[in-house]
N, CA, C, O and CB atoms as a CASP TS submission, in Angstrom:
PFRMAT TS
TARGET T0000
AUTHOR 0000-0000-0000
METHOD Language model
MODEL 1
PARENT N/A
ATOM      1  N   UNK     1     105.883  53.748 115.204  1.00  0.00           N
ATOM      2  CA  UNK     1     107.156  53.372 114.639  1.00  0.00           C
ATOM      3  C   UNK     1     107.277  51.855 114.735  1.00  0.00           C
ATOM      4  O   UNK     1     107.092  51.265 115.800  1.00  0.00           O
ATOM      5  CB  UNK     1     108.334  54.089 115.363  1.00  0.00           C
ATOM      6  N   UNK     2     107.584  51.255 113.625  1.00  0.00           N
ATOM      7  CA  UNK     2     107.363  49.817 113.588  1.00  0.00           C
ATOM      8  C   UNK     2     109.080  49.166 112.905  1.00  0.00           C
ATOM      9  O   UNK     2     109.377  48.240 112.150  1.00  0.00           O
ATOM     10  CB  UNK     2     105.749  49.477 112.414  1.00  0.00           C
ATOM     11  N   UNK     3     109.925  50.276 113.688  1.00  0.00           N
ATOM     12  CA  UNK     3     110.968  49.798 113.919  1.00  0.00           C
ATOM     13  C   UNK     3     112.307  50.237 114.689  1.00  0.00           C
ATOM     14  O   UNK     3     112.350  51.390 115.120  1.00  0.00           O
ATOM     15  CB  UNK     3     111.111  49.577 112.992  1.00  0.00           C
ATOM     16  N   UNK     4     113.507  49.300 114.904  1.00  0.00           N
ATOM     17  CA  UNK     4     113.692  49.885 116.654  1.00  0.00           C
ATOM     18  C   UNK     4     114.276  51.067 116.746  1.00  0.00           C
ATOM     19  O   UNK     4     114.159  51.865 117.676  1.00  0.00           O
ATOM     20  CB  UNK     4     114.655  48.993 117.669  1.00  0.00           C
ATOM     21  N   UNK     5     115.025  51.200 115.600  1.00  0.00           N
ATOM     22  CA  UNK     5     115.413  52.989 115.634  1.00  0.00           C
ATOM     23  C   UNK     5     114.925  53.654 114.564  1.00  0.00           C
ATOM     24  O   UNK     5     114.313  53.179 113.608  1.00  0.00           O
ATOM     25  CB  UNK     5     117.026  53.414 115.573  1.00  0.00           C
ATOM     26  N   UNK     6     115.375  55.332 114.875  1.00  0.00           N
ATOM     27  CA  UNK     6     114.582  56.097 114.369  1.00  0.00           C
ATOM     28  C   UNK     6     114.558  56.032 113.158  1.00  0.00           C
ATOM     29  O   UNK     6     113.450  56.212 112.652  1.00  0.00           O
ATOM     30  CB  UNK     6     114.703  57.119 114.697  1.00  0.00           C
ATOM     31  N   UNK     7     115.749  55.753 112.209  1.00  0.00           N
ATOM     32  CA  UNK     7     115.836  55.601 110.942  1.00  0.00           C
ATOM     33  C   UNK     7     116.153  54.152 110.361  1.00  0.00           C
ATOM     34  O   UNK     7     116.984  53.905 109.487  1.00  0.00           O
ATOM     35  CB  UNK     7     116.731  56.502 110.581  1.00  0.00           C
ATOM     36  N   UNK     8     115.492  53.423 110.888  1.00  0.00           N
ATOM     37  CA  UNK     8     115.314  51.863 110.370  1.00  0.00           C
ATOM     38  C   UNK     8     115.849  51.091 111.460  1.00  0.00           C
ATOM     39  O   UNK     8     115.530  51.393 112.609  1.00  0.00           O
ATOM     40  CB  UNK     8     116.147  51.443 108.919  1.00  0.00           C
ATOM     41  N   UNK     9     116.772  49.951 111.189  1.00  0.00           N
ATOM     42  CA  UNK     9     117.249  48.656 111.940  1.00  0.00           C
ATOM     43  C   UNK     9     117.897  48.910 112.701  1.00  0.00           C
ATOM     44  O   UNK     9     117.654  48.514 113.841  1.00  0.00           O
ATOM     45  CB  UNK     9     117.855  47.712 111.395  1.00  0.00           C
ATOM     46  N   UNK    10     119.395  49.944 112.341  1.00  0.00           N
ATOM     47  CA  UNK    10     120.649  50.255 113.449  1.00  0.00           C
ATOM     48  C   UNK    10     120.297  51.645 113.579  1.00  0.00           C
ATOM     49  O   UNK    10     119.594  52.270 112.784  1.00  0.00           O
ATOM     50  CB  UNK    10     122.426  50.003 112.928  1.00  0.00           C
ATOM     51  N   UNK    11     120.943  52.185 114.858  1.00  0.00           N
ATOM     52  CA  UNK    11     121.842  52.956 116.037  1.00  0.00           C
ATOM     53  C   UNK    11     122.209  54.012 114.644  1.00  0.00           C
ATOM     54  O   UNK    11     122.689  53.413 113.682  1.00  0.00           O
ATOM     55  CB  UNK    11     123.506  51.841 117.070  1.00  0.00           C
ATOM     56  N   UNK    12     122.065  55.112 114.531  1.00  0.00           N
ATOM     57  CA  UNK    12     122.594  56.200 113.884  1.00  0.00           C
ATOM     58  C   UNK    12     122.962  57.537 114.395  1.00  0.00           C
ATOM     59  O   UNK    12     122.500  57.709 115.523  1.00  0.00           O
ATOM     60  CB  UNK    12     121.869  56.392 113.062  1.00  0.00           C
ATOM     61  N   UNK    13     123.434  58.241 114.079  1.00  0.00           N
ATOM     62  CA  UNK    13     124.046  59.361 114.963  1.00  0.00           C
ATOM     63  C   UNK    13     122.649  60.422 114.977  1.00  0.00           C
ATOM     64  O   UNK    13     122.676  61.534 115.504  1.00  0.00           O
ATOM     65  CB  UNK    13     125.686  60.148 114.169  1.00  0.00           C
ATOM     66  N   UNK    14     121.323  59.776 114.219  1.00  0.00           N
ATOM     67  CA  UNK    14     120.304  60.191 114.231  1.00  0.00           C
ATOM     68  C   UNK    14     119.805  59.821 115.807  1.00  0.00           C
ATOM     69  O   UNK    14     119.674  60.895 116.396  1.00  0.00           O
ATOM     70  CB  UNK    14     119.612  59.694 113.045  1.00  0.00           C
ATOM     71  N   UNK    15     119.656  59.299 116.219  1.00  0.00           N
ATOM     72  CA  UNK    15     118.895  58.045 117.421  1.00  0.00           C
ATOM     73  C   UNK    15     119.942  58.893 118.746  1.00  0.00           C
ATOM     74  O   UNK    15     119.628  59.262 119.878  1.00  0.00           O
ATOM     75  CB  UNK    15     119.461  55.552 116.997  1.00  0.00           C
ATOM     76  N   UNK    16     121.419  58.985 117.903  1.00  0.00           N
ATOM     77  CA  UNK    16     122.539  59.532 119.427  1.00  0.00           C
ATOM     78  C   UNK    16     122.227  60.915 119.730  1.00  0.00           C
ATOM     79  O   UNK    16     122.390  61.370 120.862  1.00  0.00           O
ATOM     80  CB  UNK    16     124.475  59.571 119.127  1.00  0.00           C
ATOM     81  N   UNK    17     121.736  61.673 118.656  1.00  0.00           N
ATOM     82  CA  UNK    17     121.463  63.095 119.175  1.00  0.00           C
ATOM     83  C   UNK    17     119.833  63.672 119.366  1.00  0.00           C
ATOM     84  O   UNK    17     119.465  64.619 120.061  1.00  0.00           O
ATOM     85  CB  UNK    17     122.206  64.053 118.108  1.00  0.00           C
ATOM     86  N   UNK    18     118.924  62.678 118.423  1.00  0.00           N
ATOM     87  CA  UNK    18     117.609  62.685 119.868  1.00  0.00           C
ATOM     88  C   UNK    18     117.531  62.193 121.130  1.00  0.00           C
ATOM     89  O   UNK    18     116.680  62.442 121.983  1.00  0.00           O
ATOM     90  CB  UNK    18     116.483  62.053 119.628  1.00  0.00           C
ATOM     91  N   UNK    19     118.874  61.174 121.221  1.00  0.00           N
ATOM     92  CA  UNK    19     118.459  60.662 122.288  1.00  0.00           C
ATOM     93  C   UNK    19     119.086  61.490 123.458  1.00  0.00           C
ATOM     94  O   UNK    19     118.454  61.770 124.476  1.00  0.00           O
ATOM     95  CB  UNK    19     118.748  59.251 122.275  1.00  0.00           C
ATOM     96  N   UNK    20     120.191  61.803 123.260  1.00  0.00           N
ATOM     97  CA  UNK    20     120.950  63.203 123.780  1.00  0.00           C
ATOM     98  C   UNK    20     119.964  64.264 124.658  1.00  0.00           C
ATOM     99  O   UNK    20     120.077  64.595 125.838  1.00  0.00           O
ATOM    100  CB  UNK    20     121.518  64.112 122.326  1.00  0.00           C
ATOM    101  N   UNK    21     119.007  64.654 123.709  1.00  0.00           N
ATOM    102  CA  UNK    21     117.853  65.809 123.682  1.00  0.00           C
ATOM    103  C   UNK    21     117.071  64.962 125.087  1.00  0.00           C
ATOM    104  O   UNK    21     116.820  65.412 126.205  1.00  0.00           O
ATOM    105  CB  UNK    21     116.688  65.966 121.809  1.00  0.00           C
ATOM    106  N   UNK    22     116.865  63.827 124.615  1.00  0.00           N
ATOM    107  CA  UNK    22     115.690  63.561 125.415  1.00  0.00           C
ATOM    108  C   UNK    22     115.782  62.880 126.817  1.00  0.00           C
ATOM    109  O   UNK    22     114.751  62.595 127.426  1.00  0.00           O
ATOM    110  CB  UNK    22     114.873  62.775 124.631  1.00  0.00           C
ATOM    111  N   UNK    23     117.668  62.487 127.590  1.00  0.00           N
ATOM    112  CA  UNK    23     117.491  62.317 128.200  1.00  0.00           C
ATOM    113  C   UNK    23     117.452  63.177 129.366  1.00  0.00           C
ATOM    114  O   UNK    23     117.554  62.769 130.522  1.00  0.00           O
ATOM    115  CB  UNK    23     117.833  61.649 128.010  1.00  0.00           C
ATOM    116  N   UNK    24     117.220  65.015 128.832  1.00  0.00           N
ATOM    117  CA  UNK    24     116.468  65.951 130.243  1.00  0.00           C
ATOM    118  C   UNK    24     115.314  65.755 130.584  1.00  0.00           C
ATOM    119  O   UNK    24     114.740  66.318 131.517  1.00  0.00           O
ATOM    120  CB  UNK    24     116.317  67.386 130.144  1.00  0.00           C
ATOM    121  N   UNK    25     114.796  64.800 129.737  1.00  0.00           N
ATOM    122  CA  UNK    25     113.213  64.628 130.006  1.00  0.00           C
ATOM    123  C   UNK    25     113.276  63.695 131.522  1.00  0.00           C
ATOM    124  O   UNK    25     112.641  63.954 132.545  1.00  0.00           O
ATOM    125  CB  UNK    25     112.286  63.625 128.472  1.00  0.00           C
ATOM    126  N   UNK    26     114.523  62.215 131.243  1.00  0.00           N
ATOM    127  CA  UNK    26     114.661  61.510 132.294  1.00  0.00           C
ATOM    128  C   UNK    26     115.080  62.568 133.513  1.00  0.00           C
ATOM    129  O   UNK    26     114.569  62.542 134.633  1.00  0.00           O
ATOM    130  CB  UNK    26     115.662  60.379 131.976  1.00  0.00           C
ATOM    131  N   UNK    27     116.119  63.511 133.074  1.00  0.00           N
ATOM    132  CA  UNK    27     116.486  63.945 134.088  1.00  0.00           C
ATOM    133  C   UNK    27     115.286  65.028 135.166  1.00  0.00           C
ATOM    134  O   UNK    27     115.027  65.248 136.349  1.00  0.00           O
ATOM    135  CB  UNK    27     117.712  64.545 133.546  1.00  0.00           C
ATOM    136  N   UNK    28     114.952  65.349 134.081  1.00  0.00           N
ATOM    137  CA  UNK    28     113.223  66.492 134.703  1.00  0.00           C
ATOM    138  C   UNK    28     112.276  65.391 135.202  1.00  0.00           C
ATOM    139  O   UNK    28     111.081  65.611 135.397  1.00  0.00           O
ATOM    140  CB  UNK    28     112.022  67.577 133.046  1.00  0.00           C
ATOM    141  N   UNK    29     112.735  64.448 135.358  1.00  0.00           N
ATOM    142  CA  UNK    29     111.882  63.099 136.109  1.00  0.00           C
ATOM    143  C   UNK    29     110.368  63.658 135.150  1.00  0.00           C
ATOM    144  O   UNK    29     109.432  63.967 135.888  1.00  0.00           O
ATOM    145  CB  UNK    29     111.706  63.169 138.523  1.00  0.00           C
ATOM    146  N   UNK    30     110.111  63.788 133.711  1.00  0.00           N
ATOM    147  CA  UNK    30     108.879  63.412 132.829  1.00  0.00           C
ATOM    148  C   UNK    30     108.572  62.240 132.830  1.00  0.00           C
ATOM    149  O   UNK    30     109.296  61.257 132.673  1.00  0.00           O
ATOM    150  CB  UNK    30     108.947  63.674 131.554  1.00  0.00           C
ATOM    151  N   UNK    31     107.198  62.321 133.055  1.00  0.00           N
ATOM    152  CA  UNK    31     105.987  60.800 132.679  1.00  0.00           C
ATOM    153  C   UNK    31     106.364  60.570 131.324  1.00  0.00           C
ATOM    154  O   UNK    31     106.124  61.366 130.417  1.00  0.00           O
ATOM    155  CB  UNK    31     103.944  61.099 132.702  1.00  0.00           C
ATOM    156  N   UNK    32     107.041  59.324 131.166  1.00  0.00           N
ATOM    157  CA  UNK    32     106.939  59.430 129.553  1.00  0.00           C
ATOM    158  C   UNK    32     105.867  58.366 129.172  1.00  0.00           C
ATOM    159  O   UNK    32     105.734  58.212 127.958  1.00  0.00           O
ATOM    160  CB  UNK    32     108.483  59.081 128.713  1.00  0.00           C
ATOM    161  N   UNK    33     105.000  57.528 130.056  1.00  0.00           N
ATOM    162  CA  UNK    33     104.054  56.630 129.833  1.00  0.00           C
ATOM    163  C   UNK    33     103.219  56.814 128.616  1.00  0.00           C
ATOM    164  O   UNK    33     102.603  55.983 127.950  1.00  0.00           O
ATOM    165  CB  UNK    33     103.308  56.582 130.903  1.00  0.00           C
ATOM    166  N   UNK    34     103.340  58.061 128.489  1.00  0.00           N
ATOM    167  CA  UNK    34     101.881  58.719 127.247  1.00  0.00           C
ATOM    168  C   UNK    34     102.703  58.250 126.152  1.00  0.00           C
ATOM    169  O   UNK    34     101.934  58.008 125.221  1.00  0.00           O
ATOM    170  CB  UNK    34     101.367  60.874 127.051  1.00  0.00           C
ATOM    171  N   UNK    35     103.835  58.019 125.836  1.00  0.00           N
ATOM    172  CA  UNK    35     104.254  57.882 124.793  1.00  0.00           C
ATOM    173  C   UNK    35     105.348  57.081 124.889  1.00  0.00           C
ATOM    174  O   UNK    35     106.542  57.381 124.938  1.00  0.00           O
ATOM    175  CB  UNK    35     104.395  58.926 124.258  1.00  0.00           C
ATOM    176  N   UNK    36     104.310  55.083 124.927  1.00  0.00           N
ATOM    177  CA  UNK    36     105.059  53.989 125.045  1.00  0.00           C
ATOM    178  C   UNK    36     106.146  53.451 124.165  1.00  0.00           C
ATOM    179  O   UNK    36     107.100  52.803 124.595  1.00  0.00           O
ATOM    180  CB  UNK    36     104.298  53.198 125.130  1.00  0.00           C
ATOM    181  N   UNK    37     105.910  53.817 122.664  1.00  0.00           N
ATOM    182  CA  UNK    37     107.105  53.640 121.742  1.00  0.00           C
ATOM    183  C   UNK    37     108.015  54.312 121.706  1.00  0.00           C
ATOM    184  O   UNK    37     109.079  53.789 121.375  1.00  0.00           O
ATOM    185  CB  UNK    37     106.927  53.641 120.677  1.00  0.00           C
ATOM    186  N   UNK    38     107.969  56.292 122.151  1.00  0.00           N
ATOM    187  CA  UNK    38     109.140  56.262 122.747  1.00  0.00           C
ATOM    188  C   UNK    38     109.887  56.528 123.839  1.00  0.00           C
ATOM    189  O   UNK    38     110.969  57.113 123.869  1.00  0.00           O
ATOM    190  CB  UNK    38     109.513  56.588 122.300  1.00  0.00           C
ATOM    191  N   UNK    39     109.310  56.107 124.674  1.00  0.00           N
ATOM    192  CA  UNK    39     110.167  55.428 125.905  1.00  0.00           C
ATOM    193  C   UNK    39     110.630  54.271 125.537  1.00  0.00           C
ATOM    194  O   UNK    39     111.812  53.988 125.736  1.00  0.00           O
ATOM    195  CB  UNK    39     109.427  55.152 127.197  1.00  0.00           C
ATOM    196  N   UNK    40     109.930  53.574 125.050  1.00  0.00           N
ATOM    197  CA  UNK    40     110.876  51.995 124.707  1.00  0.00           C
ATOM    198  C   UNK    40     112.405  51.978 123.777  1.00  0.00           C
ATOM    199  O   UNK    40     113.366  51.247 124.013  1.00  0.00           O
ATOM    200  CB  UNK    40     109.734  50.901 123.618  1.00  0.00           C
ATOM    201  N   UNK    41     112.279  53.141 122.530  1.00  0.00           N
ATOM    202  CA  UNK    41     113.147  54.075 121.836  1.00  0.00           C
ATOM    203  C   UNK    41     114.026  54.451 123.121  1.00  0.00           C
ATOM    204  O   UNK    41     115.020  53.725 123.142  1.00  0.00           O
ATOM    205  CB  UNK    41     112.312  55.408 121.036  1.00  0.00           C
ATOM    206  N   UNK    42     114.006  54.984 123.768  1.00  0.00           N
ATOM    207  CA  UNK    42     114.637  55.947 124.476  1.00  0.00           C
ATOM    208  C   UNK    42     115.557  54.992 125.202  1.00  0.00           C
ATOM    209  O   UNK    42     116.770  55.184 125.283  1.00  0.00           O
ATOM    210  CB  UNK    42     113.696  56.898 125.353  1.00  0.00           C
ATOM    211  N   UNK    43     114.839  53.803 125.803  1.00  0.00           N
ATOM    212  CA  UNK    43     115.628  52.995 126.239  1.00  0.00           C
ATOM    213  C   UNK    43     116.345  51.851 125.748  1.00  0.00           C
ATOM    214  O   UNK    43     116.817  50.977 126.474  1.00  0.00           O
ATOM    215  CB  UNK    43     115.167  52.747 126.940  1.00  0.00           C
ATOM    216  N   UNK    44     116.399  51.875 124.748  1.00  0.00           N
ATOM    217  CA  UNK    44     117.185  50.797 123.531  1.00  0.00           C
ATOM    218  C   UNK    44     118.351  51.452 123.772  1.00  0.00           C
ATOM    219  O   UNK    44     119.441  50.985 124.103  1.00  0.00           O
ATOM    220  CB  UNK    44     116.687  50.768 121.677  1.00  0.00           C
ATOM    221  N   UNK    45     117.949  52.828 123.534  1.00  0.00           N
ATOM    222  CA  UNK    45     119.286  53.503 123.316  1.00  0.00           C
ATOM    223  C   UNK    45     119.508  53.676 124.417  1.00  0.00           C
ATOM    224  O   UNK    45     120.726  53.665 124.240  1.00  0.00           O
ATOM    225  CB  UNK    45     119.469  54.678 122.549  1.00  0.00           C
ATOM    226  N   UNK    46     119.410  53.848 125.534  1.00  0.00           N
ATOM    227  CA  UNK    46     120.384  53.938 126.804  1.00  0.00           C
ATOM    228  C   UNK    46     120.847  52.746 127.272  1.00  0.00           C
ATOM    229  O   UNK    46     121.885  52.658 127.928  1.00  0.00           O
ATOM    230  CB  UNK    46     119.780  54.556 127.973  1.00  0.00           C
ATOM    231  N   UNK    47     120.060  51.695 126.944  1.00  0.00           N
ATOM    232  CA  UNK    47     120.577  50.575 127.253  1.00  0.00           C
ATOM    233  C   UNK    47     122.385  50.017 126.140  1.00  0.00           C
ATOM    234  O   UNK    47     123.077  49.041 126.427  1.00  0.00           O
ATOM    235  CB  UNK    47     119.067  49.581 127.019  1.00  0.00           C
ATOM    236  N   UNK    48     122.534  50.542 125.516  1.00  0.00           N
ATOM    237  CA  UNK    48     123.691  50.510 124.392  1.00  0.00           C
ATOM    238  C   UNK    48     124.745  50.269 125.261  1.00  0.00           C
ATOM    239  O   UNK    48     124.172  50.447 126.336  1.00  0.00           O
ATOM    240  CB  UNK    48     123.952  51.900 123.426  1.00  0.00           C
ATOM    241  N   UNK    49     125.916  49.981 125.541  1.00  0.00           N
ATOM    242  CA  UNK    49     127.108  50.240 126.448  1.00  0.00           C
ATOM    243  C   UNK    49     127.546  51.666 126.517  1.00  0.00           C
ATOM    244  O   UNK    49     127.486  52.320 127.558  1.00  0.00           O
ATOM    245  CB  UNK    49     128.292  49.433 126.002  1.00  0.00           C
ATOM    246  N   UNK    50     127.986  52.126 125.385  1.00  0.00           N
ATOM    247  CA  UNK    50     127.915  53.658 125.408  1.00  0.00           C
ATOM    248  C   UNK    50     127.901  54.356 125.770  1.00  0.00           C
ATOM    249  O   UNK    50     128.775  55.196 125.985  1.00  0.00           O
ATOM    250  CB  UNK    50     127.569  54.136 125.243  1.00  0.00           C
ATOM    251  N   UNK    51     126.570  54.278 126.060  1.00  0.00           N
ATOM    252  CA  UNK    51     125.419  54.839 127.250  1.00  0.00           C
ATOM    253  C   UNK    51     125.806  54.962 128.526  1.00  0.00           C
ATOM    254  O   UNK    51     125.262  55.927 129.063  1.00  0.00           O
ATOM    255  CB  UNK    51     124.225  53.966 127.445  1.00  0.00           C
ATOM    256  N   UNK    52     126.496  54.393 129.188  1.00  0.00           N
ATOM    257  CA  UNK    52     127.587  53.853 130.595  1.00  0.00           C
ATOM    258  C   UNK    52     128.157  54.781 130.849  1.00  0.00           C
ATOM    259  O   UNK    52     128.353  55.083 132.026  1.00  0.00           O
ATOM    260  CB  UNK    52     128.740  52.737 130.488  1.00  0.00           C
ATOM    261  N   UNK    53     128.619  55.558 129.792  1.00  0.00           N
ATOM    262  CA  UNK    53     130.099  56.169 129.485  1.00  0.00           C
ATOM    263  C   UNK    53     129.099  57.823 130.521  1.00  0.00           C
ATOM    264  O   UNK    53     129.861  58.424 131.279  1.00  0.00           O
ATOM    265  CB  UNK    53     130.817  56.336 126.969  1.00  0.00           C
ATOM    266  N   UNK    54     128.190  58.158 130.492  1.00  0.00           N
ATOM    267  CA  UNK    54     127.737  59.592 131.134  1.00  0.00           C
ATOM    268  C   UNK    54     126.927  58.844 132.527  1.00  0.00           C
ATOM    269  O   UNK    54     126.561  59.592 133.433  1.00  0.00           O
ATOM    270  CB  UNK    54     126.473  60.746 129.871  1.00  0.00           C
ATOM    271  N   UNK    55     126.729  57.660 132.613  1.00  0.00           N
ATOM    272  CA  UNK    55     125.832  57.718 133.907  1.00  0.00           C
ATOM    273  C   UNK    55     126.375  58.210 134.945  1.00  0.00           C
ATOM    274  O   UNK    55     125.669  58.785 135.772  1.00  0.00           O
ATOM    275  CB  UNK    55     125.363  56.533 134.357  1.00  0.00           C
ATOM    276  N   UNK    56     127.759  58.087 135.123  1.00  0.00           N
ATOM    277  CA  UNK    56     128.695  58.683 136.458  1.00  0.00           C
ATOM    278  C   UNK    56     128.480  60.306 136.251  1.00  0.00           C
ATOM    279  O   UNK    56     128.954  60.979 137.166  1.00  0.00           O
ATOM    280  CB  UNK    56     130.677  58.199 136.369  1.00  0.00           C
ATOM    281  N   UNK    57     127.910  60.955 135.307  1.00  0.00           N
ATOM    282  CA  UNK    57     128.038  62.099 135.630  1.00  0.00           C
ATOM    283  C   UNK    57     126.785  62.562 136.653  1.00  0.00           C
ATOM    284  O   UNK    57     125.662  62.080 136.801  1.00  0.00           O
ATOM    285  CB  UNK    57     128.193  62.811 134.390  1.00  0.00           C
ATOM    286  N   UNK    58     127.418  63.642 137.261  1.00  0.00           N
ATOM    287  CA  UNK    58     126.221  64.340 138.056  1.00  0.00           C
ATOM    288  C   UNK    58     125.938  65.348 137.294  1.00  0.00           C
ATOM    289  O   UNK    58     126.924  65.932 136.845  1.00  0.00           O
ATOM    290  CB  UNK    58     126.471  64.856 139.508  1.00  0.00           C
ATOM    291  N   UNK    59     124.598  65.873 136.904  1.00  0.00           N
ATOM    292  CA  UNK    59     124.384  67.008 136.088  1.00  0.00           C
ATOM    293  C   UNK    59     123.083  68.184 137.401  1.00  0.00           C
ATOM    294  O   UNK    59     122.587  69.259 137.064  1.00  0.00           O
ATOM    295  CB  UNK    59     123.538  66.234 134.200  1.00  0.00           C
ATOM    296  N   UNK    60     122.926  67.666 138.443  1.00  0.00           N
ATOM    297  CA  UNK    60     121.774  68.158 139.172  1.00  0.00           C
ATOM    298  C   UNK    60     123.236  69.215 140.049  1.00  0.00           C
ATOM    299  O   UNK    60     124.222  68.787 140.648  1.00  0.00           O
ATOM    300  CB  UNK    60     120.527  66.655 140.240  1.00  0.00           C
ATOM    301  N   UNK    61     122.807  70.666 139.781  1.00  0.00           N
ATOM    302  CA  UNK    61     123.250  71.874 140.477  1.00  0.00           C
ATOM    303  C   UNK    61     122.419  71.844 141.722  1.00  0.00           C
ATOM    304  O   UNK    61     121.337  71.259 141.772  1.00  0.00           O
ATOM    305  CB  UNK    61     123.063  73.236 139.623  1.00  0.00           C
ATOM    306  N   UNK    62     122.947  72.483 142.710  1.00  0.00           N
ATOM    307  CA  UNK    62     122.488  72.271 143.893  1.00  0.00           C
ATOM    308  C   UNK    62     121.563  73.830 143.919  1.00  0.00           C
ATOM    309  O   UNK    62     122.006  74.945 143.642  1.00  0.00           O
ATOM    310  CB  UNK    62     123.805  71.938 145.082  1.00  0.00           C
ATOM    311  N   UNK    63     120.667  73.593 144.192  1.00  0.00           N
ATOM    312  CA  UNK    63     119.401  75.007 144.049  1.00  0.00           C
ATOM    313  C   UNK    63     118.176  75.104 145.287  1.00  0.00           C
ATOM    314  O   UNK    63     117.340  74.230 145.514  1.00  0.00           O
ATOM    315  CB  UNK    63     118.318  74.742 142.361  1.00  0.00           C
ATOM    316  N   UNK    64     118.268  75.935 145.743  1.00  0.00           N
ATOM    317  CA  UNK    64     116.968  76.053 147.180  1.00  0.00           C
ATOM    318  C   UNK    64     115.986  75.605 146.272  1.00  0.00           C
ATOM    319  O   UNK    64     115.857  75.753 145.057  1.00  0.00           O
ATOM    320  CB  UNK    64     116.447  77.873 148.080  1.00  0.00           C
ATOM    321  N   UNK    65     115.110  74.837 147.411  1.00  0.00           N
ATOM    322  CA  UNK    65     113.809  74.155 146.790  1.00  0.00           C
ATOM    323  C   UNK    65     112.983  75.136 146.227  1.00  0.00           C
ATOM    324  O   UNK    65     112.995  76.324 146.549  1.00  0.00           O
ATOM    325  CB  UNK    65     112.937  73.366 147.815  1.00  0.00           C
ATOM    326  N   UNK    66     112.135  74.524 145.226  1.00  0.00           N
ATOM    327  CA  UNK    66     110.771  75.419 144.428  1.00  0.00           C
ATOM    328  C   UNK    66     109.820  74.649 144.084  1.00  0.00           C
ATOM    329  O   UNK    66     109.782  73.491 144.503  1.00  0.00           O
ATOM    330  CB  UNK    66     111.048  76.174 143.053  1.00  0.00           C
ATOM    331  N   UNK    67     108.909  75.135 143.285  1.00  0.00           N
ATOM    332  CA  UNK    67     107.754  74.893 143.504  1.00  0.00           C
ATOM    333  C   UNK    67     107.365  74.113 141.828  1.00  0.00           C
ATOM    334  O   UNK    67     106.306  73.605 141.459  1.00  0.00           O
ATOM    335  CB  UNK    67     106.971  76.355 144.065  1.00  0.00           C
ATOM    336  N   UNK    68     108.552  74.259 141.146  1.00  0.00           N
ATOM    337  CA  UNK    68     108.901  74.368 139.832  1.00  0.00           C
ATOM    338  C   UNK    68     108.972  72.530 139.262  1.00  0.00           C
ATOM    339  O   UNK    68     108.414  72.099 138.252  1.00  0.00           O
ATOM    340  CB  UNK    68     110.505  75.362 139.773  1.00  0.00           C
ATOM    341  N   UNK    69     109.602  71.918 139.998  1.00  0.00           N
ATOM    342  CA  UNK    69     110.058  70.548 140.096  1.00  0.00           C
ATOM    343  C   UNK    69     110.843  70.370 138.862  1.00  0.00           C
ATOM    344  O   UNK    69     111.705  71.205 139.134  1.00  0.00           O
ATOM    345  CB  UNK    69     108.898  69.494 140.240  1.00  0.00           C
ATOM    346  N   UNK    70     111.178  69.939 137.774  1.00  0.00           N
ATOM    347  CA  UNK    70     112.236  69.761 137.013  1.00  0.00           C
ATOM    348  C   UNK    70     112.275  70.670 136.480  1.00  0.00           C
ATOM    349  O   UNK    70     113.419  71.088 136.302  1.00  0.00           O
ATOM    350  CB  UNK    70     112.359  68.857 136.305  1.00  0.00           C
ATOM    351  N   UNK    71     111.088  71.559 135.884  1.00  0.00           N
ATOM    352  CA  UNK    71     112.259  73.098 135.352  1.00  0.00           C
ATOM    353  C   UNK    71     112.931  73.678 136.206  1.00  0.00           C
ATOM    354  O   UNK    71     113.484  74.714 135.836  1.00  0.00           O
ATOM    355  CB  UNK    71     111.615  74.448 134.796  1.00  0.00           C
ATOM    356  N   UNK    72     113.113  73.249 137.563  1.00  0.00           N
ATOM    357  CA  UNK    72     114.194  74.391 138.472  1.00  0.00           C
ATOM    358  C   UNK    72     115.335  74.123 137.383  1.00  0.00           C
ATOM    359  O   UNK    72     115.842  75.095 136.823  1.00  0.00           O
ATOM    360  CB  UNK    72     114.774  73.893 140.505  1.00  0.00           C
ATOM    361  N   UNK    73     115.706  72.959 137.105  1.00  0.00           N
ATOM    362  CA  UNK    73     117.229  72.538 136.555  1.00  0.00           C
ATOM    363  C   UNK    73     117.266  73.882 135.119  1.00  0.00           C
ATOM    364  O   UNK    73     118.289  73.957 134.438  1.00  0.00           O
ATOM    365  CB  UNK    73     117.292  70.309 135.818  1.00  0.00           C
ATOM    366  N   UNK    74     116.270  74.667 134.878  1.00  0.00           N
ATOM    367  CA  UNK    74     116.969  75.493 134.018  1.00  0.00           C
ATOM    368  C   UNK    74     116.632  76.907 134.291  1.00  0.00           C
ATOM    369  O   UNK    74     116.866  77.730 133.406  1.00  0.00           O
ATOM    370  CB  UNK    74     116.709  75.139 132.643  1.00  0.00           C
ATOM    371  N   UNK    75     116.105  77.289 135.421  1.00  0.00           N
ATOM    372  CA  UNK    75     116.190  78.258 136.299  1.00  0.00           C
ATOM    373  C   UNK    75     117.271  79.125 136.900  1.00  0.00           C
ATOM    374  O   UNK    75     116.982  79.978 137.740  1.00  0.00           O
ATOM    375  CB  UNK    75     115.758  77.816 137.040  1.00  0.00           C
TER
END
């Protein structure tokens, strides 16, 4: 992708609801290294102010340990 969002120059409600999707990946603590353009994507868009507006949330349910590591969260 040889540009900064998904559908050209600006921020679209395209970019707000993959990016939506993809931050369980942050939350499932995923390697996203394999795929440097979009992590860099991923973080344009969290970096937005916006973006601010959910970091105070807690989304981690409290669950006896497993063996599972971020799919426990949908266990």
């Amino acid at each position: 992708m040889n540009r900064p969002y998904m559908p050209g120059d600006r921020f679209t409600v395209a970019d707000l609801n993959i990016a939506g999707v993809m931050t369980l990946a942050l939350l499932c603590e995923m390697d996203l290294n394999a795929w440097p353009r979009m992590k860099e994507w991923l973080q344009r868009c969290l970096d937005r102010p916006a973006a601010d507006d959910w970091r105070g949330v807690n989304f981690r349910i409290p669950r006896p340990p497993t063996d599972l590591g971020g799919l426990a969260m949908f266990v």
